[in-house]
mmCIF file of the C-alpha atoms, coordinates in Angstrom:
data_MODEL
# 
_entry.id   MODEL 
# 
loop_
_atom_site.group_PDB 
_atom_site.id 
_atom_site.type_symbol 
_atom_site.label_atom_id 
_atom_site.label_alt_id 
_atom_site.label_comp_id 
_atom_site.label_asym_id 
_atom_site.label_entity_id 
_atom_site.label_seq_id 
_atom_site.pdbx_PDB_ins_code 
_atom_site.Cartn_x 
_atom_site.Cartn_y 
_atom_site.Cartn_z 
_atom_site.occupancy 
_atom_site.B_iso_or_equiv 
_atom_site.pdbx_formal_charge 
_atom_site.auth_seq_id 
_atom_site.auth_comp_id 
_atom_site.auth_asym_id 
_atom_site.auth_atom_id 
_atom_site.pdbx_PDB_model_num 
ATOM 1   C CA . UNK A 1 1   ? 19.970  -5.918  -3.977  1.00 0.00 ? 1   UNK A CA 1 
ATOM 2   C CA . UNK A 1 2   ? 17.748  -4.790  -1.543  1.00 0.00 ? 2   UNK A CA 1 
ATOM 3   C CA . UNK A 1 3   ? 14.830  -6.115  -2.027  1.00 0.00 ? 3   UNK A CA 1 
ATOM 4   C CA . UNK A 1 4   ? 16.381  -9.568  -1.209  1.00 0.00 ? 4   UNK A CA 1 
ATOM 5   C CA . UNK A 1 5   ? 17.051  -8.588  2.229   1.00 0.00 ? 5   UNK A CA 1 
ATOM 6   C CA . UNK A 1 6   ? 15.601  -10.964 4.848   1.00 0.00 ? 6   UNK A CA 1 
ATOM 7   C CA . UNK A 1 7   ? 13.893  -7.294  6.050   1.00 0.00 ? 7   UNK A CA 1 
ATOM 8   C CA . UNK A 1 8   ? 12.324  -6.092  3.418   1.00 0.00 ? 8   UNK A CA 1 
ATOM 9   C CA . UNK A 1 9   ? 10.620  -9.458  2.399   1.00 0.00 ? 9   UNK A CA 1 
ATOM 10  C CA . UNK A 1 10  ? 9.316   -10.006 6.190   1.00 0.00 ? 10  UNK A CA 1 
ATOM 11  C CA . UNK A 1 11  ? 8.441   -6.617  6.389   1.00 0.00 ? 11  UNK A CA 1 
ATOM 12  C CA . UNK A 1 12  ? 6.821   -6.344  2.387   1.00 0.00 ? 12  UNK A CA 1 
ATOM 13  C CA . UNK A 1 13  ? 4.772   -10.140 3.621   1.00 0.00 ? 13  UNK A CA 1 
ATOM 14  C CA . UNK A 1 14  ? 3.351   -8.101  6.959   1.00 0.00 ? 14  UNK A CA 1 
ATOM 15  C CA . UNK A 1 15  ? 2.574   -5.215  5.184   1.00 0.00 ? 15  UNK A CA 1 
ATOM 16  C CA . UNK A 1 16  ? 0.822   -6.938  2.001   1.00 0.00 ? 16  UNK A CA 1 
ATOM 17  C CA . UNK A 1 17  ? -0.752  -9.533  4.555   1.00 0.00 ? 17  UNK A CA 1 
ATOM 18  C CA . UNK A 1 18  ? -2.627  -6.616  6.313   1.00 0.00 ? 18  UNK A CA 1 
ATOM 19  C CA . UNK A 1 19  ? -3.617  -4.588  2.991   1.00 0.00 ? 19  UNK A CA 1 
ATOM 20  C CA . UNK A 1 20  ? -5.683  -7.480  1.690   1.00 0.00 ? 20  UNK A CA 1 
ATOM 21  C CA . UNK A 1 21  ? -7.159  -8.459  5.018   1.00 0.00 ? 21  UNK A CA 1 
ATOM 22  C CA . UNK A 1 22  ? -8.364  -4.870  5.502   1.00 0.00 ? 22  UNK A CA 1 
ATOM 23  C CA . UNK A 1 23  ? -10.320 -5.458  2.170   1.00 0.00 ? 23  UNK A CA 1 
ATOM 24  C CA . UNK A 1 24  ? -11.568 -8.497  3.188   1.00 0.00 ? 24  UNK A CA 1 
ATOM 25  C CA . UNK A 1 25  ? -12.832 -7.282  6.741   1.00 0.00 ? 25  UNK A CA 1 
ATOM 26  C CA . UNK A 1 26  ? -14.412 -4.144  5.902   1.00 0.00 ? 26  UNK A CA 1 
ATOM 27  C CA . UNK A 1 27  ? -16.508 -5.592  2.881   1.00 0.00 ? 27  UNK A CA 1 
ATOM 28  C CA . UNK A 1 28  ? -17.375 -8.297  5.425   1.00 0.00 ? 28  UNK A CA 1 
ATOM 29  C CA . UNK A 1 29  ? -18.425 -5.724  7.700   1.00 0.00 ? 29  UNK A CA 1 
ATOM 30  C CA . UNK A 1 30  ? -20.288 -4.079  4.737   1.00 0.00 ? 30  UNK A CA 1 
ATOM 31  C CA . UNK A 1 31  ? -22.266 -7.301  3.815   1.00 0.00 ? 31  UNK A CA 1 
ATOM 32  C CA . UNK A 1 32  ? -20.289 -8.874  1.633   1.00 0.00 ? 32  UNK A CA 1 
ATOM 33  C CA . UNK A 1 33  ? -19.308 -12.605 2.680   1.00 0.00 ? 33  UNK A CA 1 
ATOM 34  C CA . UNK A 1 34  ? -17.619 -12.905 -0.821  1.00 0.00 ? 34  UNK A CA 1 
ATOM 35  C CA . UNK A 1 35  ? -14.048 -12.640 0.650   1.00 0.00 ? 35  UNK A CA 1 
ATOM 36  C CA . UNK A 1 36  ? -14.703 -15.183 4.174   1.00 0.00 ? 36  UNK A CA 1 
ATOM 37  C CA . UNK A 1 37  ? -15.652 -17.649 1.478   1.00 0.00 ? 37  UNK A CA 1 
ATOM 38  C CA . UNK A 1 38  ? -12.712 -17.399 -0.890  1.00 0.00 ? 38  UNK A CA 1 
ATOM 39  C CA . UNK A 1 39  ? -10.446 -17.714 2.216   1.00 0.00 ? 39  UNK A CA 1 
ATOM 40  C CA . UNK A 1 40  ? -9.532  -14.355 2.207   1.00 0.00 ? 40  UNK A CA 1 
ATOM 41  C CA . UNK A 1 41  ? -9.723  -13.176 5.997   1.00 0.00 ? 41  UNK A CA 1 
ATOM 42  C CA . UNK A 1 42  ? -6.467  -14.372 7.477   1.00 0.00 ? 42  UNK A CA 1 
ATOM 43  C CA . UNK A 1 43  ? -3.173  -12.671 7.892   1.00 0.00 ? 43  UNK A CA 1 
ATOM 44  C CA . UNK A 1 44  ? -2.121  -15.407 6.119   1.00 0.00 ? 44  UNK A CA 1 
ATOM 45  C CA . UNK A 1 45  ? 0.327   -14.297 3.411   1.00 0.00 ? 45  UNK A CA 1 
ATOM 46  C CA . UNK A 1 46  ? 0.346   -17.543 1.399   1.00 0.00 ? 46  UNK A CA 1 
ATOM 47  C CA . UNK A 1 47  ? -3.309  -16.309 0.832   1.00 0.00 ? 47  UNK A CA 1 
ATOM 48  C CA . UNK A 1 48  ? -2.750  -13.348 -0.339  1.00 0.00 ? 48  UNK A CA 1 
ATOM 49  C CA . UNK A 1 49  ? 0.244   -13.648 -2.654  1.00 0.00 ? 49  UNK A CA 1 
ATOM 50  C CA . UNK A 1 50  ? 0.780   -13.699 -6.048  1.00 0.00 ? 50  UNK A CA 1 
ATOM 51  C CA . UNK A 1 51  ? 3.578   -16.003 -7.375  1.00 0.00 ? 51  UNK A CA 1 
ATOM 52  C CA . UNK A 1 52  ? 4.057   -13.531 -10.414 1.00 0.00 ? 52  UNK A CA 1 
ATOM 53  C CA . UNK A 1 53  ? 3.644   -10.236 -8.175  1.00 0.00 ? 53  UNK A CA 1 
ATOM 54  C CA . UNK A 1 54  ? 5.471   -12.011 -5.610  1.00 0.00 ? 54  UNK A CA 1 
ATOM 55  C CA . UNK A 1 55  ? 8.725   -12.219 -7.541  1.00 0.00 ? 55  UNK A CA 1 
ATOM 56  C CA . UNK A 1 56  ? 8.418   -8.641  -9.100  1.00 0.00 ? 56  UNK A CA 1 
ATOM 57  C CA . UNK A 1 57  ? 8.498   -7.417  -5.757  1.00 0.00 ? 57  UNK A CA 1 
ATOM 58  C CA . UNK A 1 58  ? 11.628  -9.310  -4.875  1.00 0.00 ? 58  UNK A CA 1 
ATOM 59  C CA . UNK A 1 59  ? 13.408  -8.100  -8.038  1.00 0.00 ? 59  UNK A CA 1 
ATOM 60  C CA . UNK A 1 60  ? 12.493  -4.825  -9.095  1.00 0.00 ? 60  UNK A CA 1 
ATOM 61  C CA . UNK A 1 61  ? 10.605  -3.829  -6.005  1.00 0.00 ? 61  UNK A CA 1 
ATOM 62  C CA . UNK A 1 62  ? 7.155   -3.356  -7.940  1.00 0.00 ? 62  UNK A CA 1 
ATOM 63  C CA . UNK A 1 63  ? 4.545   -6.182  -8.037  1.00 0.00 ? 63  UNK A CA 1 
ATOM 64  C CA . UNK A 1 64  ? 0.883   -7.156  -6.619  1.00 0.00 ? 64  UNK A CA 1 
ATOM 65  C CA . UNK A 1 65  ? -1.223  -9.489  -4.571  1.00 0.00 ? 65  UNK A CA 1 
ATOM 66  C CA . UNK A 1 66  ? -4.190  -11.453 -5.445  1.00 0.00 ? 66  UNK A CA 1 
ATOM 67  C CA . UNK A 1 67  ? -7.094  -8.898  -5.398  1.00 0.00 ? 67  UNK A CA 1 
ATOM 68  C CA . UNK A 1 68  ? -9.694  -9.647  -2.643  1.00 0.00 ? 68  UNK A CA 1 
ATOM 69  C CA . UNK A 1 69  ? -12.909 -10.702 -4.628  1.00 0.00 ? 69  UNK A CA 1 
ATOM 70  C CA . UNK A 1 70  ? -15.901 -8.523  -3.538  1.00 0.00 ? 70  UNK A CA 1 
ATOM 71  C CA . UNK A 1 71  ? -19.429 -8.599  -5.199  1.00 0.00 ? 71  UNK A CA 1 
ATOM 72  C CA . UNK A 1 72  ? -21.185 -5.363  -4.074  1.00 0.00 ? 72  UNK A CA 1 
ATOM 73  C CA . UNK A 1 73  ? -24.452 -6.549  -4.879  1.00 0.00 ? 73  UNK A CA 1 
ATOM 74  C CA . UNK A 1 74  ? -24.470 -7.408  -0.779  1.00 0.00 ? 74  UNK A CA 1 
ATOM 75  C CA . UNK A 1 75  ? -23.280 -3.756  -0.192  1.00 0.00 ? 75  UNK A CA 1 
ATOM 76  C CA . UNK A 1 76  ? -26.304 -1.502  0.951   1.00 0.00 ? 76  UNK A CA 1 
ATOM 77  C CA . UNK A 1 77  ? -25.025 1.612   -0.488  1.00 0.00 ? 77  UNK A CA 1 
ATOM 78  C CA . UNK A 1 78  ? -22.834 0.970   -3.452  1.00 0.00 ? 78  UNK A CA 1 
ATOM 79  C CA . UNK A 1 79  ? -20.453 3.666   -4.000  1.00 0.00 ? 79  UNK A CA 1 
ATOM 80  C CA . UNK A 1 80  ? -19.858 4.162   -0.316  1.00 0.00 ? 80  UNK A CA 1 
ATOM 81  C CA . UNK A 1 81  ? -19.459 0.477   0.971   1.00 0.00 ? 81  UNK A CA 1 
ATOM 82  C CA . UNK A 1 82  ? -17.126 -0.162  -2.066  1.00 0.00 ? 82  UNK A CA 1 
ATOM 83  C CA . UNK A 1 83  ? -15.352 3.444   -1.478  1.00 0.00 ? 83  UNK A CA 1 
ATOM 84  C CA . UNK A 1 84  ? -14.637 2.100   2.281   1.00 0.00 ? 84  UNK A CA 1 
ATOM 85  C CA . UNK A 1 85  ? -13.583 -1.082  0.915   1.00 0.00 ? 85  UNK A CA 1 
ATOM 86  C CA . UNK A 1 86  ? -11.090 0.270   -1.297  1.00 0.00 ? 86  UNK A CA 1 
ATOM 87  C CA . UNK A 1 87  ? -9.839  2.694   0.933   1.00 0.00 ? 87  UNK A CA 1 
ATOM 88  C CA . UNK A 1 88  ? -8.781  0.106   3.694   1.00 0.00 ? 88  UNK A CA 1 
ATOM 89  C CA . UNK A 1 89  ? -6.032  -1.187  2.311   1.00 0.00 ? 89  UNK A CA 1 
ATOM 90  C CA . UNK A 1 90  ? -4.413  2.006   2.005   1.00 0.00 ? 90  UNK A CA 1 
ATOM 91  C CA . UNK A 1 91  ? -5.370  3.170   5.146   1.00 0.00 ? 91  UNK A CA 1 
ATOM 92  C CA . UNK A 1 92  ? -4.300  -0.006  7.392   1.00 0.00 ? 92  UNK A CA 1 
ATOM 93  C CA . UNK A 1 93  ? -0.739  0.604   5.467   1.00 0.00 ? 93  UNK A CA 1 
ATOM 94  C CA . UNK A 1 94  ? -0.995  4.520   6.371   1.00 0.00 ? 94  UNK A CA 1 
ATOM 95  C CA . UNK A 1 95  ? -1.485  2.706   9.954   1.00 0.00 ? 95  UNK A CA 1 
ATOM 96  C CA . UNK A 1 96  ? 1.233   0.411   10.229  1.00 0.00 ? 96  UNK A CA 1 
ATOM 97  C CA . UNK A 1 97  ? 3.414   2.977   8.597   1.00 0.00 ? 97  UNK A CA 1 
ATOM 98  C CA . UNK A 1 98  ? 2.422   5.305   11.627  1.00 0.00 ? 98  UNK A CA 1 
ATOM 99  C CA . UNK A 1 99  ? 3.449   2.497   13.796  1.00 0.00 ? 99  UNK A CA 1 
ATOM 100 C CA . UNK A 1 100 ? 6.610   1.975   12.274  1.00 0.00 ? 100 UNK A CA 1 
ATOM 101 C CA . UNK A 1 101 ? 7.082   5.702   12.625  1.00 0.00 ? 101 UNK A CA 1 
ATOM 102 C CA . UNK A 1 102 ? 6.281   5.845   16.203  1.00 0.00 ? 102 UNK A CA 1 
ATOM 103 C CA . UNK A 1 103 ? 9.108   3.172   17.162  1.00 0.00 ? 103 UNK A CA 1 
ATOM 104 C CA . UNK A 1 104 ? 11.392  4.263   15.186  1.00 0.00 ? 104 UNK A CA 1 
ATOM 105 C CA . UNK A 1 105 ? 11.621  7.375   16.984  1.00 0.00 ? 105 UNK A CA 1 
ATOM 106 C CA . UNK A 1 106 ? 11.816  5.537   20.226  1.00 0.00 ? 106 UNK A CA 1 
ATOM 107 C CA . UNK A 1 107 ? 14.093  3.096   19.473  1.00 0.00 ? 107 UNK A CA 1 
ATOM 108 C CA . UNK A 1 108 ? 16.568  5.593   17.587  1.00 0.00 ? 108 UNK A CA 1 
ATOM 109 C CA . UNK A 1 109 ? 15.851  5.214   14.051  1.00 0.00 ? 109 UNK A CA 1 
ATOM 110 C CA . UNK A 1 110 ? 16.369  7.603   11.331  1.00 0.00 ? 110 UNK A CA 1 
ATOM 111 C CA . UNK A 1 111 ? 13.169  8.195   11.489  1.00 0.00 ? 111 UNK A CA 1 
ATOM 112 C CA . UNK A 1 112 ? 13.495  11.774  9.700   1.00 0.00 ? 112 UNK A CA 1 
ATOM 113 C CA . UNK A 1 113 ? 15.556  10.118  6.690   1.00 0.00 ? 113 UNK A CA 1 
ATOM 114 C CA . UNK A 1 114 ? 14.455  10.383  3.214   1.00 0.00 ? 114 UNK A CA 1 
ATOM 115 C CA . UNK A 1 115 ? 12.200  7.250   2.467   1.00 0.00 ? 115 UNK A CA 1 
ATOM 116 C CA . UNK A 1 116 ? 14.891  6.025   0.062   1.00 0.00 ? 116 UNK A CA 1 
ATOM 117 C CA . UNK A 1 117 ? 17.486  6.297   2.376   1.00 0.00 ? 117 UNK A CA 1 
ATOM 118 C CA . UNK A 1 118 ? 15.183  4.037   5.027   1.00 0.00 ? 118 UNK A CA 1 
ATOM 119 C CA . UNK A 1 119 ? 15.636  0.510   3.430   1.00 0.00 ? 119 UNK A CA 1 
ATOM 120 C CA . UNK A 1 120 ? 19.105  0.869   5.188   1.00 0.00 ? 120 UNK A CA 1 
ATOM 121 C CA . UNK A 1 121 ? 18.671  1.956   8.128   1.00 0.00 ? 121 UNK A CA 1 
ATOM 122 C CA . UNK A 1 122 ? 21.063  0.605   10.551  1.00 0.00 ? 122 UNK A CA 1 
ATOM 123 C CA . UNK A 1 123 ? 22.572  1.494   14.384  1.00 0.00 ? 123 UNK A CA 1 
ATOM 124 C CA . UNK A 1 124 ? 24.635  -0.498  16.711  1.00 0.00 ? 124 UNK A CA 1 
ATOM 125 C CA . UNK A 1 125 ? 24.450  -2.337  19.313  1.00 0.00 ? 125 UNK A CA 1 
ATOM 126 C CA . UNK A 1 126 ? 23.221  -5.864  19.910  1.00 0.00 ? 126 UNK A CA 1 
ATOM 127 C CA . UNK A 1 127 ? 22.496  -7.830  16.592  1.00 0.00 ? 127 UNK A CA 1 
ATOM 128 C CA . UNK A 1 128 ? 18.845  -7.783  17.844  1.00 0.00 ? 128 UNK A CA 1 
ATOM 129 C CA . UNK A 1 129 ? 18.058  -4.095  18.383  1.00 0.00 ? 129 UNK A CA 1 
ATOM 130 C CA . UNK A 1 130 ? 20.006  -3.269  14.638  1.00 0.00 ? 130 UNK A CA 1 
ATOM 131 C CA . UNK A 1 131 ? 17.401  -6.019  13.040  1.00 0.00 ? 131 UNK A CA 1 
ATOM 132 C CA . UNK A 1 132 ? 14.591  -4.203  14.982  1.00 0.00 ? 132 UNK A CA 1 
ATOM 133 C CA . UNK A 1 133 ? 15.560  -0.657  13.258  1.00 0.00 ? 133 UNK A CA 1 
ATOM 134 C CA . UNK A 1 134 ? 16.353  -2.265  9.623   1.00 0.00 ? 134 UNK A CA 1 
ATOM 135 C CA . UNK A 1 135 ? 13.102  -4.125  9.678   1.00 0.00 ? 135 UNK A CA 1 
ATOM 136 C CA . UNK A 1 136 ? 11.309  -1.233  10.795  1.00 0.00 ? 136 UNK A CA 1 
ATOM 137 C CA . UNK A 1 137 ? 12.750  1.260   8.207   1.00 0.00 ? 137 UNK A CA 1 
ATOM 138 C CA . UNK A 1 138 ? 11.647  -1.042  5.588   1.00 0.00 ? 138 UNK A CA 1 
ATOM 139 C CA . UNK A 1 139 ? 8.660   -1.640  7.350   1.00 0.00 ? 139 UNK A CA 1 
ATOM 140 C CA . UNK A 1 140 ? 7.751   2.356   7.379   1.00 0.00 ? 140 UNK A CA 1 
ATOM 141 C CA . UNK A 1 141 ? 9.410   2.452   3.621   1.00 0.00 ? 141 UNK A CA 1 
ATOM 142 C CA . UNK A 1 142 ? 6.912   -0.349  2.365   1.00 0.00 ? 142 UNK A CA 1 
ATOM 143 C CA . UNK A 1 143 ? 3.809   0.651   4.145   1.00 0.00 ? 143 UNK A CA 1 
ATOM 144 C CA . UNK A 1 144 ? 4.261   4.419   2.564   1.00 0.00 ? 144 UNK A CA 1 
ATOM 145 C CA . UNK A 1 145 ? 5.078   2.987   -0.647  1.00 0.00 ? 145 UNK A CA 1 
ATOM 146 C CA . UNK A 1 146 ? 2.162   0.503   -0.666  1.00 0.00 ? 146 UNK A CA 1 
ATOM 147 C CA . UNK A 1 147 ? 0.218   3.683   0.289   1.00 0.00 ? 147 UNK A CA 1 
ATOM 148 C CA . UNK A 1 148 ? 0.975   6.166   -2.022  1.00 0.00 ? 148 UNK A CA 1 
ATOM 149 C CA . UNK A 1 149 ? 0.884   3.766   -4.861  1.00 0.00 ? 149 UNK A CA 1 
ATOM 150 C CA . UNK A 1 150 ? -2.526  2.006   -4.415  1.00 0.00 ? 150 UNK A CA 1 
ATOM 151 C CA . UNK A 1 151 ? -3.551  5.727   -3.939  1.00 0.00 ? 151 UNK A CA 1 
ATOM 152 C CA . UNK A 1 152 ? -3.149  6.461   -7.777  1.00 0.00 ? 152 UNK A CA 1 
ATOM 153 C CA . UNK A 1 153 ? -6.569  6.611   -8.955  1.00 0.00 ? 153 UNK A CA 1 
ATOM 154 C CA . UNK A 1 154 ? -6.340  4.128   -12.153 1.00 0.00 ? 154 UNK A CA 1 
ATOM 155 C CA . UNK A 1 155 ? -8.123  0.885   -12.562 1.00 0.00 ? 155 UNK A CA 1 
ATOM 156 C CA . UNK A 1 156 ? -7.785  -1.476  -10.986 1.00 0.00 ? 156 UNK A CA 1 
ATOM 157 C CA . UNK A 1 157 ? -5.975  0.492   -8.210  1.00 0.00 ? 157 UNK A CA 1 
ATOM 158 C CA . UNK A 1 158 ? -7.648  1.127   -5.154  1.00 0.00 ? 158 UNK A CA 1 
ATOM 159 C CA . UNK A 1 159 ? -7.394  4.891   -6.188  1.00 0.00 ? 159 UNK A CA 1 
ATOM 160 C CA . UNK A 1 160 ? -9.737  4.275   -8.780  1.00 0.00 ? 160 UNK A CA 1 
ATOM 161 C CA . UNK A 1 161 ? -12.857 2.636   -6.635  1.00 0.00 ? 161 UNK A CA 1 
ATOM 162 C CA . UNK A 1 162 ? -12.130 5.753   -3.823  1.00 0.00 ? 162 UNK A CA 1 
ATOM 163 C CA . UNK A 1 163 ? -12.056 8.300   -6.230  1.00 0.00 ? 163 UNK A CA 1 
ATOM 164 C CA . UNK A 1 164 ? -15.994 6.920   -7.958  1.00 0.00 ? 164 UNK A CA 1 
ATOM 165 C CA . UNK A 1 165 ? -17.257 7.886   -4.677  1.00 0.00 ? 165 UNK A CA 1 
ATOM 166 C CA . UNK A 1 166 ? -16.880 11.280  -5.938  1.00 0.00 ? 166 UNK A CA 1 
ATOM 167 C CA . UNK A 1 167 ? -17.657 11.172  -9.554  1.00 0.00 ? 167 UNK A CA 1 
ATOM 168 C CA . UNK A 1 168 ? -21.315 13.108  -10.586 1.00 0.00 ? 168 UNK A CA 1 
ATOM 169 C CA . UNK A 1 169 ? -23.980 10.947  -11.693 1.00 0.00 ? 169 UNK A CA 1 
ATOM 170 C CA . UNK A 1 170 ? -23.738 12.367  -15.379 1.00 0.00 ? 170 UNK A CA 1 
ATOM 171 C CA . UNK A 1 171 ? -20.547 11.780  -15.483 1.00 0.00 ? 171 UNK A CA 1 
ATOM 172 C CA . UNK A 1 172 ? -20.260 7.566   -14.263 1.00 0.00 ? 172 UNK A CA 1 
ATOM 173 C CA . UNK A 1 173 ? -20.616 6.377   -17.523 1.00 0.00 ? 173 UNK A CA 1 
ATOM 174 C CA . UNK A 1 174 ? -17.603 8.344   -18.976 1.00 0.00 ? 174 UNK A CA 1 
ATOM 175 C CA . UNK A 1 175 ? -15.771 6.904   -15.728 1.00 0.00 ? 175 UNK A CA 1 
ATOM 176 C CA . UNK A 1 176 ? -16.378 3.368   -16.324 1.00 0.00 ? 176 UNK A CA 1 
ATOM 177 C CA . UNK A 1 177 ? -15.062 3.771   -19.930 1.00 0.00 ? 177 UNK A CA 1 
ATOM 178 C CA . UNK A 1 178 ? -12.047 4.909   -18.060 1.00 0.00 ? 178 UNK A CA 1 
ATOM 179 C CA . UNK A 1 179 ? -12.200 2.471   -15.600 1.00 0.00 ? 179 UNK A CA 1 
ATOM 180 C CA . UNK A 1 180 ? -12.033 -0.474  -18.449 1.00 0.00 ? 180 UNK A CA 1 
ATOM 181 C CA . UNK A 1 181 ? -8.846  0.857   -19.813 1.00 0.00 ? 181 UNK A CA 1 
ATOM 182 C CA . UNK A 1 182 ? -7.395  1.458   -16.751 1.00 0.00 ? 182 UNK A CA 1 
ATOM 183 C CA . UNK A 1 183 ? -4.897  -1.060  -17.256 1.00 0.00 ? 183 UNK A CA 1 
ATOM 184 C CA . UNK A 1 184 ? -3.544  -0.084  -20.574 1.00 0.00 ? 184 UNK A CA 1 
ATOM 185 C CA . UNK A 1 185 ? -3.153  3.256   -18.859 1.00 0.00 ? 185 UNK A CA 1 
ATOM 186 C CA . UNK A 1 186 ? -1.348  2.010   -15.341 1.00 0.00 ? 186 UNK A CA 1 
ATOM 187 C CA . UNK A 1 187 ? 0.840   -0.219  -17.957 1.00 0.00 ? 187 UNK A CA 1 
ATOM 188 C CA . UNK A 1 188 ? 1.563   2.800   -19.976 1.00 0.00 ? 188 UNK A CA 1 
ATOM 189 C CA . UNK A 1 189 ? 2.429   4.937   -17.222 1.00 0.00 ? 189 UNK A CA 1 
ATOM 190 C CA . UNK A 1 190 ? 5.159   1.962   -16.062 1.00 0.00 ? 190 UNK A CA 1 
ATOM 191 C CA . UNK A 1 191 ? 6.536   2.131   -19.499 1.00 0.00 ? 191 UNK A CA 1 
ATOM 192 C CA . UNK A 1 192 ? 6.935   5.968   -19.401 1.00 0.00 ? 192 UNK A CA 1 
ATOM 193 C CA . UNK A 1 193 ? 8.460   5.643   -16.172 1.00 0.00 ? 193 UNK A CA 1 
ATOM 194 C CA . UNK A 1 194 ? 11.038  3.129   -16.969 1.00 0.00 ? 194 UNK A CA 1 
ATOM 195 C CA . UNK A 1 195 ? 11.933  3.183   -20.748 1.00 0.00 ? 195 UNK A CA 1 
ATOM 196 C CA . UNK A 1 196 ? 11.077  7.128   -21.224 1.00 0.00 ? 196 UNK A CA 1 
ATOM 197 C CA . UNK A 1 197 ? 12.344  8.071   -18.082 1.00 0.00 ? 197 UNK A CA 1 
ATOM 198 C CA . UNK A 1 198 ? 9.248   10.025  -17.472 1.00 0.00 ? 198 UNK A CA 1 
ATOM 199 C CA . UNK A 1 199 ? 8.523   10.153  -13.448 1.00 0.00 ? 199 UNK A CA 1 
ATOM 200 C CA . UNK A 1 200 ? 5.317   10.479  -13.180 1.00 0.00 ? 200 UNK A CA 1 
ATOM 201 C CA . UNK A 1 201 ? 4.419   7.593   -11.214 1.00 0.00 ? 201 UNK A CA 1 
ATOM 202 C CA . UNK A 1 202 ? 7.641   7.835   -9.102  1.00 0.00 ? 202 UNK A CA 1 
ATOM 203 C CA . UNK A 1 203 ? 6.463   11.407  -8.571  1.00 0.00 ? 203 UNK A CA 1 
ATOM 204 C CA . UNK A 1 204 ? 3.289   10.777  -7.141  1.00 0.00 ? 204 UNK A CA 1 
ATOM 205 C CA . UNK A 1 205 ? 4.807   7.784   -5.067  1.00 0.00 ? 205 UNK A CA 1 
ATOM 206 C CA . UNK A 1 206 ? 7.608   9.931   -3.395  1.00 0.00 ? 206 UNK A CA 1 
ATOM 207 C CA . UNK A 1 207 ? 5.847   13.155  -2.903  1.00 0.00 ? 207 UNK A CA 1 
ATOM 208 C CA . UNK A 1 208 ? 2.975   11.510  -0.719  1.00 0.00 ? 208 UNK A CA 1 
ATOM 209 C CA . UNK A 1 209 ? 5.435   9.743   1.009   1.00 0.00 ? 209 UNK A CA 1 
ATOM 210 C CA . UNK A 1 210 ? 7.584   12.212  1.979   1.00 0.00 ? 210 UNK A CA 1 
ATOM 211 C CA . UNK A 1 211 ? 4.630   14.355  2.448   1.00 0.00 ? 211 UNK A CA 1 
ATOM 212 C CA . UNK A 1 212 ? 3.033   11.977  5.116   1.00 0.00 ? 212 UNK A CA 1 
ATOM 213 C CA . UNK A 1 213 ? 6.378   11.625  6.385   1.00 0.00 ? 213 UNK A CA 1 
ATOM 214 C CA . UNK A 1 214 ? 7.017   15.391  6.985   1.00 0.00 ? 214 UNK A CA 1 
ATOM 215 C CA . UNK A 1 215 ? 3.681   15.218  8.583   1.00 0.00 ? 215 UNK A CA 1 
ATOM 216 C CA . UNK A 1 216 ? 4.460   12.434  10.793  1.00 0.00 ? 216 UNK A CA 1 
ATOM 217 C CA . UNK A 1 217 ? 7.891   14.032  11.952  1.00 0.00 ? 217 UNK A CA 1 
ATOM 218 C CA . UNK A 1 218 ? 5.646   17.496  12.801  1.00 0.00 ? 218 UNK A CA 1 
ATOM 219 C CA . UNK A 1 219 ? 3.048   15.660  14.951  1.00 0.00 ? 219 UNK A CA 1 
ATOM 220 C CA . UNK A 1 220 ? 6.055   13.353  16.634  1.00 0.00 ? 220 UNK A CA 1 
ATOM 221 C CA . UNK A 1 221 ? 7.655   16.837  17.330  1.00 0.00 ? 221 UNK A CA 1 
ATOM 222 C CA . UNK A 1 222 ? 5.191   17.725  19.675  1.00 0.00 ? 222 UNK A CA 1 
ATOM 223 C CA . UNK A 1 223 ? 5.135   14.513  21.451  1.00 0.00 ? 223 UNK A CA 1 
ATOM 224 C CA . UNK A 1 224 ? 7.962   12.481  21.492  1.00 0.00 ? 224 UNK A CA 1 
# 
């Protein structure tokens, strides 16, 4: 199974670890001192995990963390301060993803795989440098993944708080009715996806990441 792999759980730790701190830091930086006083800015991953989400992710490869708890009555401007909060998790995984990228290509990595093909990336050589490329496939694999699926814009996904940014005045109360059933909806989607075998969440997922990942391989192309 490989999402027991000593790889994909270091790399999935790192990668959640960094997610909720970028929450926690930008809504500090915002005003908010909500998340220094629940503990929540450390890379810490024992602070950030879920013992439920945690072993979802380790078995079917889906799960959560603990949310970072904001109040944006400190924010100055509401919709935008909780916008940029939302959208930092997904953007420090976009980040490290880019990272990930960057040495695989370097190193020799199959960088230009398909993303499902990059939980097994391998090479040879010494034990250490085949380690280096496995935990960075999964590394670029989770961080896109992460991405892409926080992305979704249903409650409580990050998504959703990005995409209220955006939403008219005359039409906020209509999205908060949304937003309250946004879990019944994210739920519904997961049993679609796995008992209906309707993709719809699997399409979203895969065609950002390979999207960002054809992107990535253009830009390398003209650099590396």
């Amino acid at each position: 199974m490989p999402f027991l792999n000593p790889t994909y759980i270091l790399a999935l730790l790192v990668a959640i670890s960094v997610h909720e701190w970028a929450h926690a830091v930008t809504a500090t930086k915002l005003g908010d001192p909500t998340p220094g006083h629940a503990g929540r800015l450390t890379l810490n991953p024992i602070a950030h995990l879920d013992l439920v989400g945690a072993l979802l992710f380790l078995t079917v490869g889906f799960g959560w963390a603990k949310p970072v708890p904001i109040n944006p009555v400190y924010f100055r401007n509401y919709k935008r301060d909780t916008c940029l909060t939302a959208a930092a998790g997904p953007f420090s995984n976009l980040v490290l993803a880019i990272v990930a990228f960057t040495m695989l290509k370097i190193f020799g990595g199959a960088a230009g795989s398909s993303p499902w093909e990059l939980l097994s990336v391998g090479g040879s050589g010494p034990v250490v440098r085949i380690f280096l490329l496995q935990f960075l496939g999964a590394f670029l694999f989770i961080n896109l993944g992460l991405m892409a699926f926080n992305l979704i814009p249903i409650a409580p996904l990050d998504g959703s708080k990005v995409l209220e940014a955006f939403i008219p005045l005359s039409l906020s109360d209509r999205y908060e009715e949304f937003m309250r059933i946004g879990i019944y909806v994210l739920i519904g989607l997961l049993l679609a996806e796995n008992f209906l075998h309707i993709p719809l969440l699997s399409l979203w997922i895969v065609t950002i990441m390979e999207w960002v990942l054809h992107t990535m391989e253009s830009v390398s192309a003209l650099f590396l």
